[in-house]
C-alpha positions in Angstrom: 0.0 0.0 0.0 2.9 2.5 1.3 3.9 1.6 -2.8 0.8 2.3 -4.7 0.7 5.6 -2.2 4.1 7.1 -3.9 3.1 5.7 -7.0 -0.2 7.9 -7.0 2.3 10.9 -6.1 3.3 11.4 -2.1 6.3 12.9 -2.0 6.6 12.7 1.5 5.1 10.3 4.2 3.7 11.8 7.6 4.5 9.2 10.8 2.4 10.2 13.1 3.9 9.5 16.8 0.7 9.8 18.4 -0.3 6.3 16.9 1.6 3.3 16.7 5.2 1.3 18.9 8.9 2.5 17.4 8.4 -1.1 15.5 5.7 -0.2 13.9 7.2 2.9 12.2 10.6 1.4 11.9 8.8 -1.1 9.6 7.1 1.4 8.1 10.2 3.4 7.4 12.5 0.9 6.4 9.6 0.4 3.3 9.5 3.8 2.6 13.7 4.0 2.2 13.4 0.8 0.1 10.9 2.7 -2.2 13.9 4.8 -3.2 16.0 2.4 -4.0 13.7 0.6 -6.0 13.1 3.8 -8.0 16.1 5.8 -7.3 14.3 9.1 -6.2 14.6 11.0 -2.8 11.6 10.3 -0.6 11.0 12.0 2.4 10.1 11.0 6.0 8.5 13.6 8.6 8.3 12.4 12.0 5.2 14.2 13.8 5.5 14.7 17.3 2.6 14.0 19.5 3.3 16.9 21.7 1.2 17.8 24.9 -2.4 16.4 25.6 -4.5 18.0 28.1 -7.1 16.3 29.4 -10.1 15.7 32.1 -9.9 12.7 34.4 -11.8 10.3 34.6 -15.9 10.1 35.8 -17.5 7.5 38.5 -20.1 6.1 35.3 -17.8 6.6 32.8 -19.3 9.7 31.2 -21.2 12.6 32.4 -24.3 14.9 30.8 -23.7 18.1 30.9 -26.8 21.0 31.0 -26.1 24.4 29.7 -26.2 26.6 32.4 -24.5 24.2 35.0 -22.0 24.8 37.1 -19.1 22.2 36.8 -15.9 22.5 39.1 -12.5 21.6 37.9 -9.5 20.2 40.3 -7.0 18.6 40.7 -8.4 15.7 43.1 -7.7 12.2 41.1 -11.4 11.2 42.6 -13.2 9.8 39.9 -16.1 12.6 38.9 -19.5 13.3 38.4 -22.1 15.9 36.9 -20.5 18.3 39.8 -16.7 17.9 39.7 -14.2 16.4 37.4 -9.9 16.1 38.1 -8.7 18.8 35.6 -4.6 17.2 36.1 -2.7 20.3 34.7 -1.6 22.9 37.4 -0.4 24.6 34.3 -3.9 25.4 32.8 -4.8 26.7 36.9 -2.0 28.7 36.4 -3.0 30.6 33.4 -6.5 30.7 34.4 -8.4 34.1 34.7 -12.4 34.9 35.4 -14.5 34.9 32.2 -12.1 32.6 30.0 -13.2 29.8 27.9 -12.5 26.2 28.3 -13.3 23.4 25.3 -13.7 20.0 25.9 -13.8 17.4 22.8 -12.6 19.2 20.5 -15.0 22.0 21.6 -18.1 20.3 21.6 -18.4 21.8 25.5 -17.7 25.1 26.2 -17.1 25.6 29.6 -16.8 29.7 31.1 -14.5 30.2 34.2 -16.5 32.2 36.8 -14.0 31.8 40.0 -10.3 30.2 39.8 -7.4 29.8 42.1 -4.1 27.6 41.7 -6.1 23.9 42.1 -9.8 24.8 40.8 -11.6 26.3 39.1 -15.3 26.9 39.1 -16.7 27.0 35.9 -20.4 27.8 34.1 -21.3 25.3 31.3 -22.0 27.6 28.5 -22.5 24.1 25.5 -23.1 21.2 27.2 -23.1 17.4 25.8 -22.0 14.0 27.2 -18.3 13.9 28.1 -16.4 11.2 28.7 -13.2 9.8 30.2 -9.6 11.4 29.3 -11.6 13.9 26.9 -9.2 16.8 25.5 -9.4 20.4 27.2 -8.3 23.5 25.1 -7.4 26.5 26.4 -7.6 28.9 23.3 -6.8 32.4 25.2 -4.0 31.4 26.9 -0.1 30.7 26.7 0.2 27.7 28.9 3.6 27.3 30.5 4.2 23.9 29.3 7.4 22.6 27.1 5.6 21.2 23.4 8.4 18.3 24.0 7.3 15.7 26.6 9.3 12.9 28.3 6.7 10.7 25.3 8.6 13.2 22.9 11.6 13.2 23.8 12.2 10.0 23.7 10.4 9.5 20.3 13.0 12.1 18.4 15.8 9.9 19.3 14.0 7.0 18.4 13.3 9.2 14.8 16.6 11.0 14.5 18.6 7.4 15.2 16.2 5.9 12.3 17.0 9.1 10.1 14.2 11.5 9.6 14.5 14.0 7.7 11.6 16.5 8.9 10.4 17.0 12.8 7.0 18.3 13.0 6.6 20.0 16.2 3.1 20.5 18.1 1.9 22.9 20.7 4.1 26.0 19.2 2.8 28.8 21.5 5.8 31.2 21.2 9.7 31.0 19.4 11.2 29.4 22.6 9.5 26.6 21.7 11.1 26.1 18.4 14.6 27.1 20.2 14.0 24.2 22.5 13.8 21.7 19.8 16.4 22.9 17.6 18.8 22.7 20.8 17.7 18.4 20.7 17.4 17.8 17.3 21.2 19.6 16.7 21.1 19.5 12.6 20.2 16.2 12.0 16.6 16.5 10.8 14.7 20.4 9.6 12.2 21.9 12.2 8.5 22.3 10.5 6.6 24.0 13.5 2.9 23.2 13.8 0.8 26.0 14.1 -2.2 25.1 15.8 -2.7 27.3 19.2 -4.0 30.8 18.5 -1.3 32.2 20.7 1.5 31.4 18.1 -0.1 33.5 15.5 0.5 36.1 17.6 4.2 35.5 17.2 4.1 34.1 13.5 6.5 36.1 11.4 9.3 35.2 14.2 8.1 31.7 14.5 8.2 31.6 10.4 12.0 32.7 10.5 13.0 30.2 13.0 11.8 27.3 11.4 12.7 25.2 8.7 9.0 24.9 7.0 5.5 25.6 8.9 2.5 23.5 8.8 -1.1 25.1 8.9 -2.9 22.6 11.3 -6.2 24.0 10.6 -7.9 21.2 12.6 -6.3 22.3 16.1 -7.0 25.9 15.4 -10.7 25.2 14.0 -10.9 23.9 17.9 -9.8 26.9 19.2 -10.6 29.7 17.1 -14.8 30.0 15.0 -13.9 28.3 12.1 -14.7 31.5 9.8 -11.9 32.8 11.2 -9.6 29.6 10.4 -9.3 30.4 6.1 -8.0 34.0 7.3 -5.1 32.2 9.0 -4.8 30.1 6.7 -3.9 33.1 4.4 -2.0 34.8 6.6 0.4 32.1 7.4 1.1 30.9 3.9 1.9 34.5 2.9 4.0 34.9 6.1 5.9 32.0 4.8 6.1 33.3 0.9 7.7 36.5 2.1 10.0 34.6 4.3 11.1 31.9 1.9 10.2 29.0 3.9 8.3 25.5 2.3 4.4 25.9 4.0 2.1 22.6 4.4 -1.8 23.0 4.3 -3.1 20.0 6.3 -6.0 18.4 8.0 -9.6 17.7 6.7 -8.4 18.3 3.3 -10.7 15.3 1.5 -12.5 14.3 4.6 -15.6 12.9 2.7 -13.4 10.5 0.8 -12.5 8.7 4.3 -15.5 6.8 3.6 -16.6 7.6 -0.2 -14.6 7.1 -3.5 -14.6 10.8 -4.6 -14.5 14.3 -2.6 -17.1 17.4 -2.3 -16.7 19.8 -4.5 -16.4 21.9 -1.4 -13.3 20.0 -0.7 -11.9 19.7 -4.0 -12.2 23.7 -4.1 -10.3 23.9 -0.5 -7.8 21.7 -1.8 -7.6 24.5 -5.0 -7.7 27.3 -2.7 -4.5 26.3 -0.3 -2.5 26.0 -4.1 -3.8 29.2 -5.6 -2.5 30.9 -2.3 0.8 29.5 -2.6 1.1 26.3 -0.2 4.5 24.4 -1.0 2.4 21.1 0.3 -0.9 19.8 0.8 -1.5 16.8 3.0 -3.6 14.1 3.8 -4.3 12.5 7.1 -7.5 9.9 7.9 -8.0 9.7 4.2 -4.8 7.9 3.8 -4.0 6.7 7.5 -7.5 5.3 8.0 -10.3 5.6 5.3 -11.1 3.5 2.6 -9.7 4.8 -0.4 -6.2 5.9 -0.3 -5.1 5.4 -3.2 -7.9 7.2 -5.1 -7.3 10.2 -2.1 -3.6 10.6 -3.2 -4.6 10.5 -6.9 -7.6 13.3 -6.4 -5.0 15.4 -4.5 -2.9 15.4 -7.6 -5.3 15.4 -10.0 -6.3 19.1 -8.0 -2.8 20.3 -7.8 -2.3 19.4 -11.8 -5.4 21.7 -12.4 -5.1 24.5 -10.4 -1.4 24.8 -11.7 -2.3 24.8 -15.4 -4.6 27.1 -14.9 -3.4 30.7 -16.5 -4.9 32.3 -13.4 -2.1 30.6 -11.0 0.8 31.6 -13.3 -1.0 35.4 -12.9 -1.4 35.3 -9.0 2.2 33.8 -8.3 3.8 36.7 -10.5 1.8 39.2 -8.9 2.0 37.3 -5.5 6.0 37.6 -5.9 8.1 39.5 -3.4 11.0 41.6 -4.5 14.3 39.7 -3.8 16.7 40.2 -0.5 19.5 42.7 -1.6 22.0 39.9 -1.4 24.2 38.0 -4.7 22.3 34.5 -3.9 18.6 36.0 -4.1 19.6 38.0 -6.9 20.5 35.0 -8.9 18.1 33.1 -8.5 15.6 35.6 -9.5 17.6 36.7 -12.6 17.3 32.7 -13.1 13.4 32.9 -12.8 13.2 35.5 -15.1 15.6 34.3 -17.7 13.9 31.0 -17.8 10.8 32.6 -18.5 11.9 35.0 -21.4 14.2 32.1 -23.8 11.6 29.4 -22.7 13.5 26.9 -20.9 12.5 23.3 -20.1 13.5 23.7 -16.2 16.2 25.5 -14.0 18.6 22.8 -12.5 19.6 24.0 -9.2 23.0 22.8 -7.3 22.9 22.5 -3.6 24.6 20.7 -0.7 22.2 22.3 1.9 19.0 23.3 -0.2 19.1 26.5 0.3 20.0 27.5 -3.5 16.9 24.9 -4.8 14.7 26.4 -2.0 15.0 29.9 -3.2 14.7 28.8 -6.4 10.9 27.5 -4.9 10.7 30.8 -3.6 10.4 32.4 -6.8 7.9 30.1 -8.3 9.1 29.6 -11.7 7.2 29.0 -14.9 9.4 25.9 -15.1 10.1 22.8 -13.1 12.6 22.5 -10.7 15.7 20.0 -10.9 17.0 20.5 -7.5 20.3 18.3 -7.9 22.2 17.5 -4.3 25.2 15.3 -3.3 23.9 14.8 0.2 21.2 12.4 0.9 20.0 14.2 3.5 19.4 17.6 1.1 17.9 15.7 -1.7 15.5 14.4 1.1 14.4 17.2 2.6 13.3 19.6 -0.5 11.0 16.8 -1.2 8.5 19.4 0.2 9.4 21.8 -1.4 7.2 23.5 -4.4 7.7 22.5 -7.6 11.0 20.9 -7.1 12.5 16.9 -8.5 14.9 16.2 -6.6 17.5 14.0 -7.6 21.0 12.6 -5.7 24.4 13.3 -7.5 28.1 12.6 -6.9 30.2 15.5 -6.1 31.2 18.0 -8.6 34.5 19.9 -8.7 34.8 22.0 -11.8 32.2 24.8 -13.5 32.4 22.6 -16.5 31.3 19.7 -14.7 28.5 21.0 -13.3 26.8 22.0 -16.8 27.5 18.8 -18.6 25.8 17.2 -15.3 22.9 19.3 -15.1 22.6 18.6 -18.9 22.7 15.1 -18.8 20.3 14.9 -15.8 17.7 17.2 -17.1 17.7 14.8 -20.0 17.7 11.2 -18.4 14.9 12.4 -16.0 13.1 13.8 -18.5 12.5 17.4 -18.4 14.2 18.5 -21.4 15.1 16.3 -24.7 17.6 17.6 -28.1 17.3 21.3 -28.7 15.6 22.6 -25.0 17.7 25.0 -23.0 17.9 24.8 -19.5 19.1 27.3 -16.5 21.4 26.2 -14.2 22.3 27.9 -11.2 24.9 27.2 -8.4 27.5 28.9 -5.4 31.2 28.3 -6.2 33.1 27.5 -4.3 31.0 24.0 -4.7 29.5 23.2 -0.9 29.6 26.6 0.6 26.4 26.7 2.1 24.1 29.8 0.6 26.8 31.1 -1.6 24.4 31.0 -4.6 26.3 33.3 -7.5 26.4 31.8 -11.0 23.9 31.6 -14.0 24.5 29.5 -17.0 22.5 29.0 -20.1 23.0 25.6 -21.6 21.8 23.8 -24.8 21.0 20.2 -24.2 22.1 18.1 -27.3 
């Protein structure tokens, strides 16, 4: 199955550390490396952490119903509850606690309103109520909660990851650019950082949050939870642009195709969401139950392409990404690859054929949304790995280059073999010399493949 998935076109497979034993994704994993062997093209693995789960206790019966206008107290007793009093077993949410807030319970399908609070309870008016059960989740959506998004459960599953060889970390509960700090300070290089943004509060902190990362993922289930939902698309936009301006590969996810969990073809309401996170300028769009759980993966994987095909042959794409287009940074690498953009465009090239050991010369080149594809050529594994995610790029693993010349006659004989140019096409090819120096992005070439 994880073979007819990259056959239909994933480019990258989600494990989701929530789910599942270390066996279970080391299985999973080794298949997914042995898919690139078997077809000799980078495939990349993101590891998504669990992160944080707050949650109520347990009740004497198992469940609860709750009437609107109610009053429920909240503490941190680990007595079993009832309709009067459930353990709320986070000291943290007490802490942060203030008259009038809101709390949500199952994924806000109980709104709770705090009335009186102190350090270990917390009286509370039910404002929705509904049945709630055992070890339901609690969001707090107006407050920064002083809790690490790395738990000990965490912790140990990124070494568990980065020993395996990850090449993304996907880190929930970002509230603030500590958090990311914090990760970056355990992870130590080995994998890229895509933060999560799902809590509210880290929008209030996005265009730092944006720079610190590696890539950013718009969880728009989590913040559907915890903000109305008609203000989720906003965010949506917002956070994709951030990332634009900023350079930095941006994942739409959650609820994408949701219908075709259990039906062989999507909404159109769906199928126009899907359109809408492209037309804004998402690197990524991802799938979750529809793959991980429903009943037609395959056919999900294949409508998400078909979509992404569509929307990017439409003229109306090519006219929003030009005019969506930032001016360049004043520096020699972003003026290259923009020149590179541009001269592609004007002599009609079959694709620009980037050189990179770290990415960074093939993820600007992503930045700049080219008419063309993207033949993002990397000696290290890693590299060719990791801009799996990004837009619009093929990556493909290379030996080591030494000399200019070298680099063209590669460039042309890869753009060929893989298939995006044949006799006659030009291509652009852009590099940094010295050959491995890390953003150091300063030659354009012209070359005629024959």
């Amino acid at each position: 199955m994880i073979s007819r998935l990259f056959e239909a076109g994933v480019d990258l497979f989600r494990f989701n550390f929530s789910h599942g034993t270390h066996d279970d994704h080391k299985r999973r994993y080794e298949i997914v490396r042995g898919l690139e062997q078997q077809h000799n093209r980078p495939v990349g693995v993101l590891l998504d952490l669990q992160g944080p789960k707050l949650r109520v206790g347990k009740f004497e019966s198992g469940k609860v119903t709750l009437q609107t206008g109610q009053t429920l107290r909240l503490d941190l007793s680990d007595r079993p509850g009832n309709e009067k009093r459930v353990c709320l077993p986070h000291p943290e949410i007490f802490r942060a606690m203030t008259p009038g807030m809101d709390l949500l319970l199952d994924d806000g399908r109980i709104r709770l309103s705090v009335s009186k609070c102190g350090d270990d309870f917390a009286e509370t008016e039910v404002v929705v109520g509904g049945d709630l059960s055992n070890h339901k989740g609690v969001n707090v959506p107006s407050a920064v909660l002083g809790l690490s998004p790395l738990t000990a459960k965490d912790r140990e599953d990124l070494q568990f990851g980065l020993d395996l060889g990850v090449d993304w970390v996907a880190l929930s509960f970002v509230q603030r650019p500590d958090d990311i700090a914090e990760a970056r300070k355990l992870i130590q290089g080995r994998a890229a950082v895509m933060s999560k943004l799902e809590k509210p509060a880290a929008i209030h902190h996005l265009n730092e949050i944006v720079e610190l990362s590696d890539a950013v993922m718009v969880a728009r289930g989590d913040l559907g939870v915890e903000m109305p939902p008609e203000a989720v698309p906003a965010v949506q936009k917002r956070i994709i642009r951030a990332c634009r301006v900023g350079g930095k590969p941006v994942v739409v996810a959650t609820q994408m195709l949701d219908s075709m969990v259990n039906a062989p073809t999507p909404t159109r309401a769906e199928a126009s969401d899907v359109a809408t996170a492209i037309y804004d300028g998402s690197d990524c769009v991802m799938l979750s139950a529809e793959t991980a759980a429903g009943k037609y993966p395959i056919e999900s994987v294949a409508m998400m392409d078909r979509i992404i095909k569509s929307v990017e042959q439409d003229p109306l794409f090519r006219r929003l990404m030009d005019t969506e287009r930032h001016l360049p940074e004043s520096t020699a690498a972003d003026a290259i690859t923009a020149a590179a953009r541009q001269v592609a465009q004007t002599i009609s090239a079959a694709a620009i054929v980037t050189f990179s050991s770290t990415g960074s010369t093939t993820l600007r080149c992503a930045r700049e949304r080219p008419s063309v594809p993207i033949l993002g050529l990397t000696p290290r594994k890693d590299t060719s790995r990791k801009v799996t995610v990004a837009w619009g790029v093929h990556s493909v693993l290379t030996e080591e280059i030494h000399t200019f010349r070298e680099m063209v006659e590669r460039a042309v004989l890869t753009a060929s073999q893989e298939g995006f140019a044949t006799s006659g096409d030009r291509i652009v090819v852009t590099a940094g010399v010295p050959f491995g120096t890390p953003g150091a992005t300063n030659i354009l070439r012209i070359a005629w493949v024959e």
